[in-house]
PASEBA-1860 file (N, C-alpha, C; in nm, 3 decimals):
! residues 178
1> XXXXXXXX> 3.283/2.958/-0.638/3.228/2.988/-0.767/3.208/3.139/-0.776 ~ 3.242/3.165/-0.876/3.218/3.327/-0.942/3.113/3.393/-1.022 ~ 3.067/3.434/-1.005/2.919/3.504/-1.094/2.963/3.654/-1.117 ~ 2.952/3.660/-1.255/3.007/3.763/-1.284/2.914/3.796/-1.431 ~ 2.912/3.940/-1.415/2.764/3.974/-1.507/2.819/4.148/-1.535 ~ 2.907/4.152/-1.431/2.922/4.347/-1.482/3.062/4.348/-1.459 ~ 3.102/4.472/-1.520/3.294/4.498/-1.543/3.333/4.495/-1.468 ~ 3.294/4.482/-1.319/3.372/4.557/-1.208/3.479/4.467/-1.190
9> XXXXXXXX> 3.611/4.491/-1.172/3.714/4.379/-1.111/3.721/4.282/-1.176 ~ 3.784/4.311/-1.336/3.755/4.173/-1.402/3.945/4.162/-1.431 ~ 3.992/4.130/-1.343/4.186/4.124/-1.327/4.187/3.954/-1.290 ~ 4.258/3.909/-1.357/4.274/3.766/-1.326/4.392/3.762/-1.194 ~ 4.340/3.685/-1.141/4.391/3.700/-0.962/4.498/3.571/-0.984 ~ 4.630/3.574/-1.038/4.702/3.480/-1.077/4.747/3.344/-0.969 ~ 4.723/3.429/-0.820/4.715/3.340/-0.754/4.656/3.218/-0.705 ~ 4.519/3.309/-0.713/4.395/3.211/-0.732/4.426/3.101/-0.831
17> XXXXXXXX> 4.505/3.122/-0.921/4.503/3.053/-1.048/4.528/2.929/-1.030 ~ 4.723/2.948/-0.940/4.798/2.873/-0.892/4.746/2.747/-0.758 ~ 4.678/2.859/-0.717/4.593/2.746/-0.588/4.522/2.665/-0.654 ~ 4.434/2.684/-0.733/4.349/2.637/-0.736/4.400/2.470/-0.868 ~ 4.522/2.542/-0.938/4.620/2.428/-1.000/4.665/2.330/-0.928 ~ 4.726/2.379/-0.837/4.805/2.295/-0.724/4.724/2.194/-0.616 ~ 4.601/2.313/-0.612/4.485/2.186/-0.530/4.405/2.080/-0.592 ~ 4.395/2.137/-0.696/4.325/2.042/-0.809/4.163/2.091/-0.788
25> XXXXXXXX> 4.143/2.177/-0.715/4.022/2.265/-0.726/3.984/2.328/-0.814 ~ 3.875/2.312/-0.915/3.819/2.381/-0.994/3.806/2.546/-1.020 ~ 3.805/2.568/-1.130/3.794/2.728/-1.114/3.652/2.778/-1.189 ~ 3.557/2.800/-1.129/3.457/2.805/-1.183/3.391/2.963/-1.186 ~ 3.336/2.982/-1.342/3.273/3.114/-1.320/3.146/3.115/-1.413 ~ 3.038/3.197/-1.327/2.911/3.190/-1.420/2.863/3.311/-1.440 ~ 2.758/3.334/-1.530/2.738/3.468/-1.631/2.595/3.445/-1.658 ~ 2.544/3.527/-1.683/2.378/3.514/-1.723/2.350/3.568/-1.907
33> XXXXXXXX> 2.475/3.714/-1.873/2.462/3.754/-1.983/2.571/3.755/-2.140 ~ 2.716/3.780/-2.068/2.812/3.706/-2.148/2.874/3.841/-2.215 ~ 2.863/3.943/-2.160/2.917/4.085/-2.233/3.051/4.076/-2.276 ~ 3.099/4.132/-2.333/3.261/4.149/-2.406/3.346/4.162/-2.288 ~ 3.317/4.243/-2.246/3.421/4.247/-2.059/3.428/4.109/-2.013 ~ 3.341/4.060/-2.029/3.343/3.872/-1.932/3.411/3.804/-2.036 ~ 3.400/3.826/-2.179/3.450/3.721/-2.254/3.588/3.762/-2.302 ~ 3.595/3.869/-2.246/3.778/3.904/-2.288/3.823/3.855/-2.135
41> XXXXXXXX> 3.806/3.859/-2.045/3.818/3.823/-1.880/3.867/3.664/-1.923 ~ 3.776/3.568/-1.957/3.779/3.438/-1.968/3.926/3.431/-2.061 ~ 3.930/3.517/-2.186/4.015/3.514/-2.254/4.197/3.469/-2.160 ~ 4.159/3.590/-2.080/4.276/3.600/-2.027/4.303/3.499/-1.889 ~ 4.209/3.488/-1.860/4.200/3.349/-1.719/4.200/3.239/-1.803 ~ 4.196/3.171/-1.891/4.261/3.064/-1.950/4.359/3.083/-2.005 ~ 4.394/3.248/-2.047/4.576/3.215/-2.046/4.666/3.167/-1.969 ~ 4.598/3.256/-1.863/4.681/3.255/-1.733/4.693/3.100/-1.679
49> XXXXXXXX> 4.597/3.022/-1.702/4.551/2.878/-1.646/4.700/2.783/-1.742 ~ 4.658/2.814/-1.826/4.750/2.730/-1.984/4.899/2.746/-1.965 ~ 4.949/2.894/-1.910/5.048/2.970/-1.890/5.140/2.904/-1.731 ~ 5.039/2.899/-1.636/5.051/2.826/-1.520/5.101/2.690/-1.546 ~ 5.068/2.633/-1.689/5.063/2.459/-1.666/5.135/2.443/-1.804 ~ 5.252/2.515/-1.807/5.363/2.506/-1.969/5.280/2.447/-2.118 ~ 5.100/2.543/-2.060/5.052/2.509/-2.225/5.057/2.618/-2.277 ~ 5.083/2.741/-2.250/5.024/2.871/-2.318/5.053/2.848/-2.441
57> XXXXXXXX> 5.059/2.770/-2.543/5.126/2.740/-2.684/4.970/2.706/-2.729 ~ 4.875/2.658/-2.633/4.759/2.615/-2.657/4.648/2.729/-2.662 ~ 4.646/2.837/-2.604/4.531/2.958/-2.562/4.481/3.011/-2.717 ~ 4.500/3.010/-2.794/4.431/3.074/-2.881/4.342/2.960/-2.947 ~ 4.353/2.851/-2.932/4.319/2.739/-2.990/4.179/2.681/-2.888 ~ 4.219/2.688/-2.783/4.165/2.659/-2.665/4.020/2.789/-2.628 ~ 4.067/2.940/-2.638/3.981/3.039/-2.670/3.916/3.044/-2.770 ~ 3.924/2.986/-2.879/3.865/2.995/-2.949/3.728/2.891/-2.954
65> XXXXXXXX> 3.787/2.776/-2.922/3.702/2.648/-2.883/3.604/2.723/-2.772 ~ 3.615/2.764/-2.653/3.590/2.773/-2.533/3.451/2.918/-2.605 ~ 3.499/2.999/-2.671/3.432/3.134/-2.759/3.306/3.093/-2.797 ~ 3.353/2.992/-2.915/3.213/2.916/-3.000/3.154/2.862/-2.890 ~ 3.191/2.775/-2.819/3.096/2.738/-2.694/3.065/2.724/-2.655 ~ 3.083/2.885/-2.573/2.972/3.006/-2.510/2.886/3.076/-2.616 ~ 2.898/3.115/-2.687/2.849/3.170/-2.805/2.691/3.050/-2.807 ~ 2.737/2.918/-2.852/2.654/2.852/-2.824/2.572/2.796/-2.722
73> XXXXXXXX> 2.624/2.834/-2.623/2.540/2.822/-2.505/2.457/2.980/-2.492 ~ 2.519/3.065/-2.515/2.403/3.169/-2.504/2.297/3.189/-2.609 ~ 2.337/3.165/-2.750/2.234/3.114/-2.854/2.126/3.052/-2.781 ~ 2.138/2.918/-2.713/2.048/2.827/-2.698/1.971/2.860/-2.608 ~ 2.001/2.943/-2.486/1.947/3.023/-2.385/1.817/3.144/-2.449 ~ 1.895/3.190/-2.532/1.821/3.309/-2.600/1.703/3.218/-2.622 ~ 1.730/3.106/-2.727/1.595/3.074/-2.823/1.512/3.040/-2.726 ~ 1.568/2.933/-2.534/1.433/2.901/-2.507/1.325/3.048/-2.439
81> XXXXXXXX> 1.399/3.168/-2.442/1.323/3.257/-2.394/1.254/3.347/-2.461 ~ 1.289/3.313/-2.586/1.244/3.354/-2.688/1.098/3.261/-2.754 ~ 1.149/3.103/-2.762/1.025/3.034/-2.788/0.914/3.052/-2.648 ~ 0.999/3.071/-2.556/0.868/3.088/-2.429/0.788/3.197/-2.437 ~ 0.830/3.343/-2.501/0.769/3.476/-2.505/0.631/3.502/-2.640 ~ 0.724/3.395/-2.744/0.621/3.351/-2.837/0.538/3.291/-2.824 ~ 0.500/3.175/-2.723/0.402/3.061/-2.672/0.432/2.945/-2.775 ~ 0.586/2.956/-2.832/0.584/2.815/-2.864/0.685/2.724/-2.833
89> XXXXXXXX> 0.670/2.578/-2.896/0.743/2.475/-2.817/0.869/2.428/-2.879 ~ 0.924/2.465/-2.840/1.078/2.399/-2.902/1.120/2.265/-2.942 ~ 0.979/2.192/-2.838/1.040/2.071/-2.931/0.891/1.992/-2.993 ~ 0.812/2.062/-3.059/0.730/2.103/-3.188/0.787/2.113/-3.285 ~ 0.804/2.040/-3.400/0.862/2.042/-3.517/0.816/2.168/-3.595 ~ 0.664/2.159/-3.581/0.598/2.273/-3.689/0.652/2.435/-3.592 ~ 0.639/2.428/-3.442/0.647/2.556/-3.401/0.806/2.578/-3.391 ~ 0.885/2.456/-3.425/1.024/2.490/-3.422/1.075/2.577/-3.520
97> XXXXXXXX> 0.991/2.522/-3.683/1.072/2.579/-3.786/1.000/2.702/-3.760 ~ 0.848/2.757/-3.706/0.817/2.896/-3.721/0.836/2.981/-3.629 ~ 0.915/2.925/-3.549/1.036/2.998/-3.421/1.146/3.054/-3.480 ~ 1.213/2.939/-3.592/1.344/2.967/-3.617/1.357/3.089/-3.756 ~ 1.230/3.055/-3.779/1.234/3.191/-3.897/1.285/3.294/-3.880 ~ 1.230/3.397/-3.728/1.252/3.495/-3.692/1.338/3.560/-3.596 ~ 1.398/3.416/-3.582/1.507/3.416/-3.429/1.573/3.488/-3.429 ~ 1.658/3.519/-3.553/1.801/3.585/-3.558/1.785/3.710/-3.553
105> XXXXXXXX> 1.687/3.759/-3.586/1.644/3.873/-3.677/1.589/3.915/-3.551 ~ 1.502/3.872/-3.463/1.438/3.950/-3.389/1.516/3.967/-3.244 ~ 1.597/3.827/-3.218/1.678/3.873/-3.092/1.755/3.936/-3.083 ~ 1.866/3.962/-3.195/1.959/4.073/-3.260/1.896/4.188/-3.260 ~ 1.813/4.182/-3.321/1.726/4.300/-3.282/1.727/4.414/-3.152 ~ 1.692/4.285/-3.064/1.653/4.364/-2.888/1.672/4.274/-2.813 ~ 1.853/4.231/-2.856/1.862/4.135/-2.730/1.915/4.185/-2.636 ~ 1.910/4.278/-2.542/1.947/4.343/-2.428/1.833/4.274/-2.362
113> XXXXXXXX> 1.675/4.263/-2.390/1.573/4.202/-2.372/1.580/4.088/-2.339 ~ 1.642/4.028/-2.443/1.637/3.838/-2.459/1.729/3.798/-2.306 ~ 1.857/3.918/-2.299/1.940/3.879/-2.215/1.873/3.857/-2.036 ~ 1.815/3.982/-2.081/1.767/4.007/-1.931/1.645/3.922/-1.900 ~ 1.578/3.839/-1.998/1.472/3.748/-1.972/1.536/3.637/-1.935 ~ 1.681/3.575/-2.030/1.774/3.484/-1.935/1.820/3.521/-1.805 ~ 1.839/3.645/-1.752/1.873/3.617/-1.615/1.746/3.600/-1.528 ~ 1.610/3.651/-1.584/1.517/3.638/-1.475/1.496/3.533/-1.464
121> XXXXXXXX> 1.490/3.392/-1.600/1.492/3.282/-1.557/1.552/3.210/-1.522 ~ 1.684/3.296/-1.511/1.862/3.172/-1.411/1.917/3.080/-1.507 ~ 1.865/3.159/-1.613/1.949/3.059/-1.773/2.065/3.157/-1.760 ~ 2.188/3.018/-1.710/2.343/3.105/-1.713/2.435/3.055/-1.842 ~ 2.542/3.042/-1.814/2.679/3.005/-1.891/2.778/2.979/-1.766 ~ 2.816/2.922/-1.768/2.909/2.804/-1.639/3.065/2.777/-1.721 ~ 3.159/2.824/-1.660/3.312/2.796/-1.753/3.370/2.733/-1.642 ~ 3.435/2.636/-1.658/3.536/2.597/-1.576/3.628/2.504/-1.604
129> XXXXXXXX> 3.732/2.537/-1.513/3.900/2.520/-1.555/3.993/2.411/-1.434 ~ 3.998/2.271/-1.476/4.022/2.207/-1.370/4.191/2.106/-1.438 ~ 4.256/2.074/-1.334/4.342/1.968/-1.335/4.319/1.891/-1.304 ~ 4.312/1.794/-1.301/4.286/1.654/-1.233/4.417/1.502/-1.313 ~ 4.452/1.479/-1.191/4.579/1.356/-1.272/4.660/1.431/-1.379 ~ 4.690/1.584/-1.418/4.760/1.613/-1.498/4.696/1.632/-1.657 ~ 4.551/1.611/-1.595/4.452/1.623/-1.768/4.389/1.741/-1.719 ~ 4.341/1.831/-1.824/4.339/1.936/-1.823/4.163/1.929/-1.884
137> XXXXXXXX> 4.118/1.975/-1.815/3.950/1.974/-1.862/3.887/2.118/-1.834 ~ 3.818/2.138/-1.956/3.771/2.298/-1.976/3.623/2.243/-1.996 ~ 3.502/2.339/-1.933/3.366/2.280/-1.975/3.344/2.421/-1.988 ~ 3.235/2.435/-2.070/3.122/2.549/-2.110/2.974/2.496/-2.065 ~ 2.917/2.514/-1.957/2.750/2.448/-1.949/2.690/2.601/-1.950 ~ 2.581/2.537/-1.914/2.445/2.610/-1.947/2.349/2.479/-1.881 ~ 2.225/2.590/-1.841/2.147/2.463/-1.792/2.009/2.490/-1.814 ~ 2.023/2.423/-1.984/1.894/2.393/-2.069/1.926/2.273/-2.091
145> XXXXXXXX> 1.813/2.206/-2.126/1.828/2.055/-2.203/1.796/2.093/-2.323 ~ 1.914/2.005/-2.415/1.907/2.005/-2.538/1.771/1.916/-2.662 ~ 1.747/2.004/-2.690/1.662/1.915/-2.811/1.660/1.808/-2.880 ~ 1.571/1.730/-2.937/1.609/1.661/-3.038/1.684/1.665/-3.148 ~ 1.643/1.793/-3.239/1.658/1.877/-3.334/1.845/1.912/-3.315 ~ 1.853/1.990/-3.161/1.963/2.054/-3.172/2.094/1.941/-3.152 ~ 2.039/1.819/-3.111/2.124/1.685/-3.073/2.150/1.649/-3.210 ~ 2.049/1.596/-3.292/2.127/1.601/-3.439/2.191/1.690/-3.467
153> XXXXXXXX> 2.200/1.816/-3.463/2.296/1.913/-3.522/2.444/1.886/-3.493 ~ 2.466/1.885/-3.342/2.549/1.823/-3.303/2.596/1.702/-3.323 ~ 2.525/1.628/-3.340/2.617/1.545/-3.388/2.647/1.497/-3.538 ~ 2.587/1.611/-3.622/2.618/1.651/-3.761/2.740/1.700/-3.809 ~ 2.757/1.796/-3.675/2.891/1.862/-3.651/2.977/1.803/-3.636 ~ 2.964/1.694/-3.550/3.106/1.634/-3.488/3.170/1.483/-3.596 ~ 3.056/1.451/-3.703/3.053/1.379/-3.794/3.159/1.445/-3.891 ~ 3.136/1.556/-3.901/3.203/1.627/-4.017/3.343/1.706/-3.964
161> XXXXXXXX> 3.366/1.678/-3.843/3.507/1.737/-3.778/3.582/1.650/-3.783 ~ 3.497/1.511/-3.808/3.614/1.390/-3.815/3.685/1.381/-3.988 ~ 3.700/1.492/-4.042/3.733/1.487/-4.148/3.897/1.581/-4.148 ~ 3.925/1.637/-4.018/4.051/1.695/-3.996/4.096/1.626/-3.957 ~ 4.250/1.711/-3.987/4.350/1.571/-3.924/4.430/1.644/-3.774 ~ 4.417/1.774/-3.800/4.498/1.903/-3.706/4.334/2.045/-3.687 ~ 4.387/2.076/-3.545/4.270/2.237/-3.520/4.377/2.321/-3.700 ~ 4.497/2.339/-3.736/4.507/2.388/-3.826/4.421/2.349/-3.918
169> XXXXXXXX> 4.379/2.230/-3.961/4.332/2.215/-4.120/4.142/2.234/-4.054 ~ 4.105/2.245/-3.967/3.946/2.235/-3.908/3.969/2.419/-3.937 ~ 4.057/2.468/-3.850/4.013/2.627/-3.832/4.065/2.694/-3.983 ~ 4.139/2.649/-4.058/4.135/2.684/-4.166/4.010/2.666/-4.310 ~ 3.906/2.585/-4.265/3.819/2.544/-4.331/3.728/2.699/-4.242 ~ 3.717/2.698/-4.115/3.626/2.765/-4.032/3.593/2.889/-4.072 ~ 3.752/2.927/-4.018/3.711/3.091/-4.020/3.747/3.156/-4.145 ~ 3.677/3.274/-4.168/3.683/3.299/-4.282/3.661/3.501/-4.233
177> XX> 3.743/3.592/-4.267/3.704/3.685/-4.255/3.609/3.791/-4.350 ~ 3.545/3.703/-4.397/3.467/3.842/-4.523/3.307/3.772/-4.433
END
């Protein structure tokens, strides 16, 4: 396993790639904080993974999935260190919504802060890249437990994804550049 948090040596080791294809050994890497250097790194170590295994037709589709995430796994990290710094409870309905008022606004703010309060408490982001029987399994963890609150969301989400038929007609609803 890999822990990786600063730029140094961030070259995808193609070999590693291959071994770890061929053994059916996992490729695992974890992060506390999630900087642009690590998430362009990942970018390119699941090319290389996809590229290794005649999917690279899949990596932008697959990065992008893998992006949101992480994105969402570090969101969720932020808020519990954020509801912990406030003294309130996340899974408090009343202290949830007067958590969420100021979340965006204040961790954006000074989240170099928020970040570094996730690593003192070992709230990471976990990626990993495995073969097994020829199926191809990508995970994003984190190791918070999810809410009540944030479990409906999710599965609000995944209610309303069942309305594509292709990632074209989902990511064409998605992204939007303005």
């Amino acid at each position: 396993m890999e822990r990786m948090d600063s730029p140094q040596n961030l070259v995808v080791d193609e070999t590693r790639v291959k071994k770890a294809i061929q053994s059916g050994t996992p490729l695992t890497m974890t992060t506390f904080t999630l900087p642009r250097e690590i998430d362009m790194y990942i970018e390119q170590l699941i090319g290389e993974f996809l590229r290794q295994l005649d999917k690279g037709n899949l990596k932008d589709y697959v990065v992008y999935c893998v992006q949101e995430l992480a994105g969402n796994a570090k969101k969720a990290n932020t808020k519990r260190v954020y509801f912990y710094e406030k003294g309130l409870d996340l899974n408090n309905p009343n202290d949830y919504q007067r958590g969420m008022e100021a979340f965006k606004e204040t961790t954006l703010g000074n989240i170099a802060h928020y970040l570094q309060l996730q690593e003192q408490k070992g709230l990471y982001i976990r990626f990993i890249l495995h073969v097994k029987n020829n199926i191809i399994f990508i995970e994003v963890r984190n190791n918070v437990v999810v809410t009540k609150t944030e479990l409906i969301r999710i599965h609000d989400k995944l209610a309303r994804s069942r309305q594509y038929n292709s990632m074209e007609d989902a990511l064409s609803q998605v992204l939007d550049d303005s």
